[in-house]
C-alpha positions as CSV (number, residue, x, y, z in Angstrom):
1,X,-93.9,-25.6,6.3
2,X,-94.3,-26.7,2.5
3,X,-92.3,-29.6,3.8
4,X,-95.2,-30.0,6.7
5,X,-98.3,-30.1,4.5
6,X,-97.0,-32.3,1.8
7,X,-96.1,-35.2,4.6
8,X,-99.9,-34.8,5.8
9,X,-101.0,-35.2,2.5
10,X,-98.9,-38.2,1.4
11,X,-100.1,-39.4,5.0
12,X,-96.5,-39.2,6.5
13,X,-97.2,-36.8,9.7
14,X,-94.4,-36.6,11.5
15,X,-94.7,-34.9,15.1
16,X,-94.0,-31.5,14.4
17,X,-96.2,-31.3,11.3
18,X,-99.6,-32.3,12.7
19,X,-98.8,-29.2,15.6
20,X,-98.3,-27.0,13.0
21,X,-101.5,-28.3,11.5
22,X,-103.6,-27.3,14.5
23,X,-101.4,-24.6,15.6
24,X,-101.1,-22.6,12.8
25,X,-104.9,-21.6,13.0
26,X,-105.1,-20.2,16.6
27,X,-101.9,-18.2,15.5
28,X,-103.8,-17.0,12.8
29,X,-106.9,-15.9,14.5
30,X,-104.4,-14.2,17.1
31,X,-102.8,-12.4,14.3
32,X,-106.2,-11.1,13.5
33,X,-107.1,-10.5,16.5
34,X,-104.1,-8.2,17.2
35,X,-104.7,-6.7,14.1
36,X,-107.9,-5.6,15.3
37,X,-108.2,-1.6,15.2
38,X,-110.5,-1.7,17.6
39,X,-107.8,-3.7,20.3
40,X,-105.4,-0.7,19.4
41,X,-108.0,1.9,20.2
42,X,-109.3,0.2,23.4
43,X,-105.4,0.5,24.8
44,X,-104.8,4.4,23.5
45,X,-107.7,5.2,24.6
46,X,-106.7,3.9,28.2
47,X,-103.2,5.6,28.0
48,X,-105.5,9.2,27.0
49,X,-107.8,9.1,29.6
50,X,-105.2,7.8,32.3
51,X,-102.5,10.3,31.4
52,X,-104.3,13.3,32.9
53,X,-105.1,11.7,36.2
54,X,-101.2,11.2,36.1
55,X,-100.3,14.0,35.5
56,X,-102.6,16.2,38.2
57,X,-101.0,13.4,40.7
58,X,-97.3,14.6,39.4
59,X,-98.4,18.2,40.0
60,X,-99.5,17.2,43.7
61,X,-96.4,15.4,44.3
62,X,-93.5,15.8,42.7
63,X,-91.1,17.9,43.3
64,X,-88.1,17.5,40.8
65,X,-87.5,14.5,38.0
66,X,-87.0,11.6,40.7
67,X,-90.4,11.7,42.2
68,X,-91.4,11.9,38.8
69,X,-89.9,8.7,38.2
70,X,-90.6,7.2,41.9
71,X,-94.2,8.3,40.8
72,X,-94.3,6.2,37.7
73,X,-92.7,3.2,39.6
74,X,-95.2,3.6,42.4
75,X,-98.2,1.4,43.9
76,X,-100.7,4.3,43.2
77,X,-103.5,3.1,41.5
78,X,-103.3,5.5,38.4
79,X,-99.3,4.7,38.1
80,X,-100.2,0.6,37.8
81,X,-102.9,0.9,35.2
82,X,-100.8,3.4,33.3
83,X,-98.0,1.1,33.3
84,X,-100.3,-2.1,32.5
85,X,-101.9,-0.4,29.9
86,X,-98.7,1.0,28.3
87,X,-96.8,-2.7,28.5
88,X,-100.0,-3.9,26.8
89,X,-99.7,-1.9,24.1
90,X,-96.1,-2.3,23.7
91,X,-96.6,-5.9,23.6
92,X,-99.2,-5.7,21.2
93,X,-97.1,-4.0,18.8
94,X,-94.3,-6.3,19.2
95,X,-96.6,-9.5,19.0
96,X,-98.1,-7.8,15.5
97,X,-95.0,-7.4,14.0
98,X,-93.6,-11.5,15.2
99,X,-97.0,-13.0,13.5
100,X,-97.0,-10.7,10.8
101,X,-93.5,-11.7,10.1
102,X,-94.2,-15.6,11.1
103,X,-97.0,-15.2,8.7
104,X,-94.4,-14.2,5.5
105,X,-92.2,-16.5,6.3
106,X,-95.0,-19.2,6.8
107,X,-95.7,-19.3,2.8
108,X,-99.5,-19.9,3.1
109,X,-99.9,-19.3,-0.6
110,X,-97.6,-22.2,-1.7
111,X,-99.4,-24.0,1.0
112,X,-102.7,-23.7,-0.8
113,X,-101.6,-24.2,-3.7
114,X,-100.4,-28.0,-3.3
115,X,-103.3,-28.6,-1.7
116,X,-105.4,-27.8,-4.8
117,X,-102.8,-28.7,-7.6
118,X,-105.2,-31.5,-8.5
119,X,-107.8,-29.1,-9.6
120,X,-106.2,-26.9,-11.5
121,X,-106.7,-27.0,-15.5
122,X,-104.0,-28.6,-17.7
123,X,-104.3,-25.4,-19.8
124,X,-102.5,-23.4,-16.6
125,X,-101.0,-26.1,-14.7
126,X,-97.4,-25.3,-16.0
127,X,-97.6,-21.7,-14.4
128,X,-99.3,-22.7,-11.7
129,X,-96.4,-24.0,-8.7
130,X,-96.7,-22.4,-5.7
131,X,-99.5,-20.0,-7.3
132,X,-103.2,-20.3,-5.5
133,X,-105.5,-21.3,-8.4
134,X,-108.6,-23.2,-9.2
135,X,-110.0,-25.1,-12.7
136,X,-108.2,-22.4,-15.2
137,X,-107.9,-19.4,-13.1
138,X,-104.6,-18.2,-12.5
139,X,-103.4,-15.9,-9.6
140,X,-101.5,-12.6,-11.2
141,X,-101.4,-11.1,-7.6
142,X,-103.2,-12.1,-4.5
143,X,-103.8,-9.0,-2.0
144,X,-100.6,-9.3,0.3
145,X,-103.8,-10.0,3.1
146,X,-107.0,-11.6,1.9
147,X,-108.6,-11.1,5.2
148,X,-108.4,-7.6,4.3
149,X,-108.3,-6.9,0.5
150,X,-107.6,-3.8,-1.2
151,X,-110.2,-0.9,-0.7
152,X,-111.7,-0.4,-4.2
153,X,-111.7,3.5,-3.3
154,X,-107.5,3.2,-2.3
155,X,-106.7,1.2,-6.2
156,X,-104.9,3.5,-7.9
157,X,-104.8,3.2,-11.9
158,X,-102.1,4.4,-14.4
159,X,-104.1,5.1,-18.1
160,X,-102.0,7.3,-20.8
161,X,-104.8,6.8,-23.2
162,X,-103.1,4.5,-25.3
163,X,-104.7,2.0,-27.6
164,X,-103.8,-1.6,-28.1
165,X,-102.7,-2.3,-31.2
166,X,-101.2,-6.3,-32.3
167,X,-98.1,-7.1,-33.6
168,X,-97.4,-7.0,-37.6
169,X,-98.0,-11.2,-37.5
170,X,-101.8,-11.0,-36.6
171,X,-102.7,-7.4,-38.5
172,X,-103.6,-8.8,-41.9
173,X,-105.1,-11.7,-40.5
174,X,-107.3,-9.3,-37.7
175,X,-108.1,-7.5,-40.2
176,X,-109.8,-10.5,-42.8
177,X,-111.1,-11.5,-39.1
178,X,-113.0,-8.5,-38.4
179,X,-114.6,-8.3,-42.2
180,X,-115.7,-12.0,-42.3
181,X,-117.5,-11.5,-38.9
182,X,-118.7,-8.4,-39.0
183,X,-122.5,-9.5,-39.0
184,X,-122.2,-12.7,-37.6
185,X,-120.5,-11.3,-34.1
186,X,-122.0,-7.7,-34.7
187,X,-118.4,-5.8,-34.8
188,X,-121.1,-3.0,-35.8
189,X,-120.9,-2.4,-32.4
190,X,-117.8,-2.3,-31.9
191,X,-117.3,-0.9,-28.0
192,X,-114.4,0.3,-26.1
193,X,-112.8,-1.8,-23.6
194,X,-110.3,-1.7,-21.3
195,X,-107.2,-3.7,-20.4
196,X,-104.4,-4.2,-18.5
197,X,-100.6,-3.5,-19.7
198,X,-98.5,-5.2,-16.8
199,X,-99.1,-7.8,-14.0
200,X,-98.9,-6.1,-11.4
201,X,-97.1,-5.8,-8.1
202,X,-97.7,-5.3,-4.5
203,X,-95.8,-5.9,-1.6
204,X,-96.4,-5.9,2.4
205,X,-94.7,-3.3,3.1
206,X,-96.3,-1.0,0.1
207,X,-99.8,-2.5,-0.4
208,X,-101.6,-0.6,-2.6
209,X,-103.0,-2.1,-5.6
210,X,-101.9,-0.2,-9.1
211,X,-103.0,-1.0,-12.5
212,X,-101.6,0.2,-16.1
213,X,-104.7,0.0,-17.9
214,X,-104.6,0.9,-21.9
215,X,-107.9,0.7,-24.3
216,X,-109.0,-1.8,-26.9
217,X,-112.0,-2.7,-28.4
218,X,-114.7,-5.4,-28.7
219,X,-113.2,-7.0,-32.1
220,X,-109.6,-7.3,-31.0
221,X,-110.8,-9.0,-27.4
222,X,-112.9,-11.4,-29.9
223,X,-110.1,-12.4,-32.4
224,X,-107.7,-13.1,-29.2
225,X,-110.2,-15.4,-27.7
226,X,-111.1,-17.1,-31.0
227,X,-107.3,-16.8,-33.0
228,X,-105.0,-16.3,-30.4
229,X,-106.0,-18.4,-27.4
230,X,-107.6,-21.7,-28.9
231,X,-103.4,-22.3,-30.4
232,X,-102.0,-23.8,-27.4
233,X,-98.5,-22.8,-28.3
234,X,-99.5,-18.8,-28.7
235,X,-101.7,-19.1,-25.7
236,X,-98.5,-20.7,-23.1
237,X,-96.1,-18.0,-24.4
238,X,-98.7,-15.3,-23.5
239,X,-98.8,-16.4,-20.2
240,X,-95.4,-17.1,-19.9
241,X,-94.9,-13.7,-21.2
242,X,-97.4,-12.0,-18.5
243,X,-95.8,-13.9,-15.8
244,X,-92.2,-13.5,-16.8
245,X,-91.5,-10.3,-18.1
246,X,-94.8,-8.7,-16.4
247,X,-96.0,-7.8,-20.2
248,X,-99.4,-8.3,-20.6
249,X,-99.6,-8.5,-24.3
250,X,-102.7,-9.7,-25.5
251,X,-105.8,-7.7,-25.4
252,X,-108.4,-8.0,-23.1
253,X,-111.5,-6.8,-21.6
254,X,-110.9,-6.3,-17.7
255,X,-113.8,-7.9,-16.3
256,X,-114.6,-7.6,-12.3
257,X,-115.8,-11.0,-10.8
258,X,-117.6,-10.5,-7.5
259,X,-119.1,-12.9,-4.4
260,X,-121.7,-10.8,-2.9
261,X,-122.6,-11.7,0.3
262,X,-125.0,-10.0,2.8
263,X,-124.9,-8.7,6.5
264,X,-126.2,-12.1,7.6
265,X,-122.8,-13.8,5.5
266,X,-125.2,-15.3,3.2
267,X,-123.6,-15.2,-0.4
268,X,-125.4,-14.9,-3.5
269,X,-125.5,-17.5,-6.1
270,X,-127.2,-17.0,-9.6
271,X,-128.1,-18.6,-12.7
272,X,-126.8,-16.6,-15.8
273,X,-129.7,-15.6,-18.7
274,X,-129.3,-18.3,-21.3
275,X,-129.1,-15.1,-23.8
276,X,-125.4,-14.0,-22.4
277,X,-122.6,-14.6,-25.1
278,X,-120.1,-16.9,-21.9
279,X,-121.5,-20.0,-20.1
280,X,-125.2,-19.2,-20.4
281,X,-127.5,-21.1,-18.0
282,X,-124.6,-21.4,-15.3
283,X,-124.5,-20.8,-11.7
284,X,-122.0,-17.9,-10.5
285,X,-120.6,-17.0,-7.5
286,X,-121.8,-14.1,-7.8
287,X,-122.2,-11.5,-11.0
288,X,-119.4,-10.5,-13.3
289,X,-119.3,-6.5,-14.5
290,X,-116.8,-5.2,-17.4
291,X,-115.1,-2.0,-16.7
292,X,-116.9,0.1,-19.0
293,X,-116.7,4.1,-20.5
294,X,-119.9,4.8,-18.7
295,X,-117.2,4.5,-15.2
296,X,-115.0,7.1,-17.1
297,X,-113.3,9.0,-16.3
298,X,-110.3,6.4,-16.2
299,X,-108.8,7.5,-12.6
300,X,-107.9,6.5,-9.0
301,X,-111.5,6.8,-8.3
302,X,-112.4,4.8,-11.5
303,X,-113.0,1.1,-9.7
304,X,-115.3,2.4,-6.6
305,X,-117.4,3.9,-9.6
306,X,-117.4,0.4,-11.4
307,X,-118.5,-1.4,-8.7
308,X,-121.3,0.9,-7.4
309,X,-122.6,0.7,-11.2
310,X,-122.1,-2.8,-11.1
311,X,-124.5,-3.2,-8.1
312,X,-126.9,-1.1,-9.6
313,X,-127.4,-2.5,-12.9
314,X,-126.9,-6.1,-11.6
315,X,-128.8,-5.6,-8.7
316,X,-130.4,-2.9,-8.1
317,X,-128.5,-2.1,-4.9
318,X,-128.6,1.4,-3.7
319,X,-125.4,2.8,-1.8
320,X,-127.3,3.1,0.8
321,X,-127.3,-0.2,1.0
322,X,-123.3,-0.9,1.7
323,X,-120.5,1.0,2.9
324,X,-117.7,2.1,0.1
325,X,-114.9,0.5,2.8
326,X,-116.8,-2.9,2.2
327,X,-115.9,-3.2,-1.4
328,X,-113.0,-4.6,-1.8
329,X,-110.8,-6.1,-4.6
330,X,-109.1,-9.8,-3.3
331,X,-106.8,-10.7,-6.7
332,X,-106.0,-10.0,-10.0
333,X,-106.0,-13.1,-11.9
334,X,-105.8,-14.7,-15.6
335,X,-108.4,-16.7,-17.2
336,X,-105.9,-19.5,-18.8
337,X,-108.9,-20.9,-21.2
338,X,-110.2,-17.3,-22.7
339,X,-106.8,-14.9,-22.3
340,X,-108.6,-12.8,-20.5
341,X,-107.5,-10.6,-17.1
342,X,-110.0,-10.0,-14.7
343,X,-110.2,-8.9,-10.7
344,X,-111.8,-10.9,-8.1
345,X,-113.8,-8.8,-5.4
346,X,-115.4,-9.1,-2.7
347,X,-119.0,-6.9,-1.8
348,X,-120.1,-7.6,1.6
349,X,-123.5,-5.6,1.9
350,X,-125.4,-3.7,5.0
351,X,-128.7,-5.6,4.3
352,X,-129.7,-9.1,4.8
353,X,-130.6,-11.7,2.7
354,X,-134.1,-11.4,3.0
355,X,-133.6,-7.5,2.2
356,X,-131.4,-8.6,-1.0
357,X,-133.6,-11.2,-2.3
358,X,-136.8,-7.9,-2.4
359,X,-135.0,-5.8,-4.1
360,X,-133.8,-7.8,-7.0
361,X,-137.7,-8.9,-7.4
362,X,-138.7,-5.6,-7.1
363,X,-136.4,-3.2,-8.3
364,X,-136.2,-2.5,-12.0
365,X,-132.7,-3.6,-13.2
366,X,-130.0,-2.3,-16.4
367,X,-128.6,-5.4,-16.9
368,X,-130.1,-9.1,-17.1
369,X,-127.7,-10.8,-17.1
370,X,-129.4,-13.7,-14.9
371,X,-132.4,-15.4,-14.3
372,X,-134.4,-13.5,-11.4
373,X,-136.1,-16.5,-10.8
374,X,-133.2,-18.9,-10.1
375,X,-130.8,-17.5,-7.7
376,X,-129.8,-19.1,-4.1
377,X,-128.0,-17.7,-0.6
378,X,-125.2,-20.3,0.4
379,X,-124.3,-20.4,4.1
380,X,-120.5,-20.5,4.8
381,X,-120.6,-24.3,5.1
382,X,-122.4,-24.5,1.6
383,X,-119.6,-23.0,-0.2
384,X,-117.5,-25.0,1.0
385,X,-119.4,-27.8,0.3
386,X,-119.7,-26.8,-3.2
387,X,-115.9,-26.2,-4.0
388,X,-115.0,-29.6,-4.5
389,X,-118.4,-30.9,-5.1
390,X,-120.6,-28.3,-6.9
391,X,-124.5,-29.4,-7.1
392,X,-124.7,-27.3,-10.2
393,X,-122.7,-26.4,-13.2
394,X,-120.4,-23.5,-12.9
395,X,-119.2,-20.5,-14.5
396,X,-115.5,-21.3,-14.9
397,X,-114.2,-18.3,-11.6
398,X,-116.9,-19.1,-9.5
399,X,-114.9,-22.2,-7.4
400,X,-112.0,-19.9,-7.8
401,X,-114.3,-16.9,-5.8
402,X,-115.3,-19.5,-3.8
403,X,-112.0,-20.3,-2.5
404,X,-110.8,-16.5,-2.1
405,X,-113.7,-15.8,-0.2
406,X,-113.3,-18.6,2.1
407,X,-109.8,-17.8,2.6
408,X,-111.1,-13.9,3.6
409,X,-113.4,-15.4,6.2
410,X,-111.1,-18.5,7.5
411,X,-107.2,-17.6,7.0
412,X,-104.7,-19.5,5.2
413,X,-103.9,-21.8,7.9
414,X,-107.6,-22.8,9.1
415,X,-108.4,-23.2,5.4
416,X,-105.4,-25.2,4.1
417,X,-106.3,-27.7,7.4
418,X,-109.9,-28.0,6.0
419,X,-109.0,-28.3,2.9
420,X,-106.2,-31.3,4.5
421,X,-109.2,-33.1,6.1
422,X,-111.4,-32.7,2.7
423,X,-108.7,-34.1,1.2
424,X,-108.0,-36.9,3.2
């Protein structure tokens, strides 16, 4: 299939390739489809309420195990819609399990990622083969199905309590680092943060998001981002590091990157306050929260917490105004640029645009960290318009969200085919 894309895109289609091209969509909405809960429940539910109408015609008529059986192999009406609905659900299963597996095998991820190799930041590029990732965000771990995520409330975190602490090399020179700045970048306030010890892992067949999360502080995230990540050299073995050995080893403060979009399926676009210490005065897709003590204590439960704070102090969104099973984390990924690992989620909300757009005029807010009074709703089609061709300046994740998300409402293989015609 890799084979397939990269002769469409060097415009050297053979046959087979250009069916794949159009055929690996439908398979994909027929692998969601069959995924469907409520498909599986419409069948049980016809097995349950036909099996007791079966069974009072077994009591009338049978007599011993072959009537029984002539019974089940019989023309009455009862006996042929059991049978349908039981071959249906057999099949169903089966069919799940062949696109599932057709889906693995299919590699939709390195897919992706040659299609947007060209927009990918020098700074990651070397990591970034067969990796989905956009301008200098760097996919750590992609939920094994982005049309599905992980459930925030099913992420289970590891934290012993530890503290980071760097290596003898950079001590002395934190340390003359933290005393020169110590007005200038207000180390007064030096705040806990959190970050993450390993990349993590997740597989198909165990899906469940974990994280080893160990604290740091506001200084030691500073002097990485200023001393640590601006030396090419120290930066690429970092990475190579986190990628390799699975040793994240730089510290960090684990920031949660979020698209919010509404019950309509607008999504919410903002300008960020020109007083915020990153990329003041540009336009995210959507808000950005860092995990923080006030989400303490630091548990399995610790990230459903986060994010309800987050849409309260960013928003002012109630939790009456979402369900918990609609917050969902999409990928854990590396900023290449700052050294800095963050988790891309996904809030789709139980009010309407309209609905979203009152409250954050209204509703007194924590946190400001953008402009109330220049924010948009993008339509599906807009955000695809604006991954290759934004109309604004960016935060540096946003076309990165962008891209998750319309890979959550598309699938791989519709999204790799626009992304093919976009292209071409």
């Amino acid at each position: 299939m890799l084979f397939t894309y990269c002769s469409a895109a060097s415009g050297r289609e053979s046959g087979a390739s250009m069916i794949s091209l159009y055929l690996n969509p439908l398979i994909e909405r027929l692998r969601v489809f069959l995924n469907s809960p409520r498909l599986t429940a419409v069948l049980a539910g016809a097995l349950m309420s036909l099996f007791p109408i079966l069974v009072a015609d077994a009591d009338a008529r049978a007599k011993n195990k072959a009537d029984l059986l002539a019974l089940l192999l019989g023309g009455h009406l009862s006996s042929v819609l059991f049978r349908y609905a039981l071959a249906a659900l057999v099949l169903v299963l089966i069919l799940r399990w062949l696109f599932d597996w057709y889906r693995t095998r299919r590699g939709d991820d390195a897919l992706l990622a040659k299609l947007l190799a060209k927009h990918v930041d020098p700074v990651i590029a070397p990591f970034a083969d067969g990796v989905v990732s956009f301008g200098s965000a760097l996919t750590l771990l992609l939920a094994p199905d982005l049309r599905e995520g992980w459930p925030l409330k099913e992420v289970k975190v590891h934290y012993t309590g530890d503290a980071f602490s760097f290596p003898p090399g950079d001590r002395d020179n934190y340390k003359s680092y933290f005393d020169a700045n110590f007005e200038a970048k207000r180390f007064f306030n030096n705040g806990v943060k959190y970050c993450i010890r390993k990349n993590p892992a997740a597989f198909t067949d165990t899906p469940t998001l974990e994280l080893e999360i160990e604290k740091t502080c506001y200084s030691q995230v500073q002097y990485c981002r200023d001393c640590i990540a601006t030396v090419a050299s120290r930066r690429n073995k970092l990475i190579a590091d986190s990628i390799e050995t699975n040793k994240i080893l730089f510290p960090h403060a684990l920031c949660m990157h979020a698209v919010i979009v509404s019950s309509d399926e607008k999504v919410l676009m903002v300008r960020r306050s020109p007083k915020v210490s990153y990329y003041p005065n540009a336009w995210s897709v959507s808000l950005e929260e860092q995990l923080s003590e006030k989400d303490a204590p630091i548990d399995e439960g610790v990230l459903l917490r986060w994010s309800k704070r987050f849409l309260l102090e960013e928003l002012g969104v109630l939790e009456e105004h979402y369900e918990e099973r609609n917050l969902r984390a999409t990928a854990v990924f590396l900023e290449g640029e700052l050294l800095n690992c963050s988790i891309a989620a996904l809030f789709k909300l139980s009010i309407k645009a309209s609905q979203l757009q009152q409250i954050i005029r209204t509703q007194p807010r924590a946190d400001a960290e953008f402009d109330t009074n220049r924010y948009r709703f993008l339509t599906l089609s807009e955000v695809a318009a604006e991954l290759f061709n934004p109309t604004v300046p960016l935060h540096p994740t946003s076309q990165y969200r962008m891209l998750l998300y319309l890979y959550h409402e598309y699938g791989g293989p519709r999204l790799a085919k626009m992304l093919f015609k976009r292209q071409a």
